[in-house]
Structures are given as C-alpha cells and as structure tokens.
N, C-alpha and C positions, 0 to 999 in steps of 0.2 A: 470634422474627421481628422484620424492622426493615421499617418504613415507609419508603419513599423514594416522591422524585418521579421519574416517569420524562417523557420528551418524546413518546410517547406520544397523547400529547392534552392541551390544556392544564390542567396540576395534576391527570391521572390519577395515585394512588399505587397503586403494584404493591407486592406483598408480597413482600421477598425471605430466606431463609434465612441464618442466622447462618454465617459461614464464606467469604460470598462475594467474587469479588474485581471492585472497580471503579477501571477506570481511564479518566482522562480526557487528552484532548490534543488533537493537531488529526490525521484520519487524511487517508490519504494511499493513493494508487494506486500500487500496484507493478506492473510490465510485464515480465515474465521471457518469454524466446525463446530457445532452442538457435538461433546465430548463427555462419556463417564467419567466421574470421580478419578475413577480407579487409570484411566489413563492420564491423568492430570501428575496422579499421585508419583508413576513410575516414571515421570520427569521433571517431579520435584518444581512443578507448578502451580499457582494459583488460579483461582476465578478470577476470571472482569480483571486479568491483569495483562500489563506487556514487558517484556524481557528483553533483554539484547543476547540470541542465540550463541551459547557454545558448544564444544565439539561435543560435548553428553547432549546436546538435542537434537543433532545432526537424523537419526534415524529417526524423531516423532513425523519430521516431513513425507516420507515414504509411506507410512504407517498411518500418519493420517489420511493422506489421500487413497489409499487400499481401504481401510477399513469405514469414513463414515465421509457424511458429502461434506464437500468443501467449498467454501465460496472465497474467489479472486477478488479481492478490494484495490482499488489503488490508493495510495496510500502516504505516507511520509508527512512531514511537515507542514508545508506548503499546501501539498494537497487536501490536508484534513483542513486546514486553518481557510482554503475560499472555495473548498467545495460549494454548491448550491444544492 
C-alpha cells in the first residue's frame, strides 16, 4: 500500500494500491455533437478535427448547445492519455 495526499480535504491521505495509475495535468472540457456540414462550414471547421478556440468561434458554443445534443467529455491530455 502507498500513502498519498489526496485534495480531498486538506492533507486527507487515502490509501491507494500498488499498481495504480496517477496522472496530473490541467483537464479540460470536451463538447462533442453530431453537427451538419453546413454548420461546420460557418466556422470554418473540419471533420474528426480539434482546434484551439478563437474569438470567431465564441458563438458555435451557444449555438451548439440550443440547437443539437451535446455530450460533456472530460478531457485534456492527461485525461485522454490514462482514461480506462
């Protein structure tokens, strides 16, 4: 068994088992929606791609979530990289 700190509570240690995997980094919100062309088109976006947001995509956010469903991923780095 190994002692770590977790955040928790301040300075709570949880007990965790040998084997485990910890990763750290900054996480991040993913926003996945089955979207028409045609909205892809008027923000000058691609398919099956990922972007780093500027201020011309500020309104898709809005917009996607009024108009078609959207799914919450967590997401980032870290998170994509020891998801299970």
């Amino acid at each position: 068994m190994v002692k770590v700190k977790t955040f928790d509570g301040p300075g709570a240690p949880q007990t965790l088992e040998e084997g485990c995997i910890l990763g750290m980094g900054n996480p991040l919100l993913d926003i996945s929606a089955h979207v028409p062309q045609e909205f892809l088109d008027k923000y000058e976006l691609k398919t099956n791609n990922a972007i780093l947001a500027e201020a011309k995509h500020e309104p898709l956010y809005e917009e996607m979530v009024k108009s078609f469903e959207v799914d919450y991923v967590a997401g980032g780095a870290t998170q994509n990289s020891i998801r299970i």
